[in-house]
N, C-alpha and C positions, 0 to 999 in steps of 0.2 A: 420314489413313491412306494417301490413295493418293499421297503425297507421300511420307510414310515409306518404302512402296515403292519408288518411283522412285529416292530416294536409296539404300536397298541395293542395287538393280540398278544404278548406276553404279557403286557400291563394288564390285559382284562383275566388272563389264565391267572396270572398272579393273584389280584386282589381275592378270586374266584377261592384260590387253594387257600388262602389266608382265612378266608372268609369261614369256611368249612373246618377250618383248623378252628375255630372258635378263637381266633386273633382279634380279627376285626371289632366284635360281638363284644369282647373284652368282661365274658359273662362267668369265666373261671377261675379270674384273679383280680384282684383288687383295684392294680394301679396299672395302668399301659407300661411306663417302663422297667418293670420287673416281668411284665407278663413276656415283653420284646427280650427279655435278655433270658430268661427260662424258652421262651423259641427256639432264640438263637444257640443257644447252648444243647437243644433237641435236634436240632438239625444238623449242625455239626456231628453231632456225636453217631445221629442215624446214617451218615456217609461211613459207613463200614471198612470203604476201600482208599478213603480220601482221594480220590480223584476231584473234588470239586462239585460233582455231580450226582445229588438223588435220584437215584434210581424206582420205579414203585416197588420194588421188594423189597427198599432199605425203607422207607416213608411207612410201606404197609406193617414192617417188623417195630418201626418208630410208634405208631398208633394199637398193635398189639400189646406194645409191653406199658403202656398209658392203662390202656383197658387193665390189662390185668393187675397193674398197683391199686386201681378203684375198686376193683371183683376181688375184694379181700377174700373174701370166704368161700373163693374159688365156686360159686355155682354159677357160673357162665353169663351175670346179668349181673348189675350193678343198682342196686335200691339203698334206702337207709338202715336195711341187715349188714351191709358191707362199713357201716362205720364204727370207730369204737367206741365201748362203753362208754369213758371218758369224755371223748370229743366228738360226740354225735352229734350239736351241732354247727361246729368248725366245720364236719367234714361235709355237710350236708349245704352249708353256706356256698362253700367251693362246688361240690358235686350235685347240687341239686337243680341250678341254672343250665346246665348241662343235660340232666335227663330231661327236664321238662322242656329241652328244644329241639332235644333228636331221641324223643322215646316217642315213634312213628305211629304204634296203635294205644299211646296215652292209656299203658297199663301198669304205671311207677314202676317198670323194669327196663333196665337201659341195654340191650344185646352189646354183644360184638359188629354185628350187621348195620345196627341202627346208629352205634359209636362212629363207626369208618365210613358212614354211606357218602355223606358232603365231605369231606378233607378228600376220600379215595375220588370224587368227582372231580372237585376241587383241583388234584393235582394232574387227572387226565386235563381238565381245561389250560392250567399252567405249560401242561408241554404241546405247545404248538406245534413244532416239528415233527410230533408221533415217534419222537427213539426212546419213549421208554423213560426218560431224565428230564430234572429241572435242576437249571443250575443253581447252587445254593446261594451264591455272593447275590446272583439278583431276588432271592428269597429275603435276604440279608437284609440287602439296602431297601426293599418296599416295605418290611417290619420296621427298619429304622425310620423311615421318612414317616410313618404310618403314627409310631412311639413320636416323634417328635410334633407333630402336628396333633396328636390326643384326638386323633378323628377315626370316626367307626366307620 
């Protein structure tokens, strides 16, 4: 029984961190299984020490360096100044379902604060056990299962 437990509490931490990762929402990228394989290749790559295991300072460095590819022009907030000339709006297609779901005082500028608030929640609910980590493989397989079934 209290294993049963344990394992819906990751299942609910899970979907939780997914959710706030802008996964679920699938409001960033076009098609569920591109968006599942750009995840999984972000999380990978945010295990810094390969252990297996997301740590929140590898997850939080994961979601700074997102921010800052959007914050082109470096002023600390992300709006449609940050896209370019050219592909203003490409970039705004991609980034604009985004601000308008975590720009918290709907002032068309997207913080840092307001970027990490749900994914940094998100991933405290994922780790049940309180050490700090979520395991990646089961980050892994809920994106796969999630990508396969095309369900938000």
């Amino acid at each position: 029984m209290k294993s049963l437990l344990k394992s819906a509490a990751n299942a609910a931490g899970l979907m939780a961190l997914l959710s706030g990762m802008g996964f679920m929402a699938n409001r960033a990228y076009a098609e569920p299984a591109g968006a599942a394989n750009r995840m999984a290749e972000s999380l990978q790559s945010a295990d810094t020490n390969k252990d297996g295991l997301l740590t929140e300072a590898e997850f939080t460095a994961m979601l700074q360096d997102r921010f800052s590819r959007m914050d082109r022009n470096r002023d600390q907030q992300v709006n449609s100044k940050d896209a370019p000339r050219l592909a203003q709006q490409q970039f705004m297609s991609r980034v604009g379902p985004v601000i308008a779901e975590r720009d918290s005082n709907k002032d068309g500028n997207l913080t840092y604060a307001e970027f990490s608030a749900r994914p940094i929640q998100g991933f405290r609910a994922a780790d049940t056990d309180g050490r700090g980590t979520v395991e990646i493989n089961a980050l892994l397989a809920a994106i796969n299962e999630k990508s396969a079934t095309g369900s938000n």
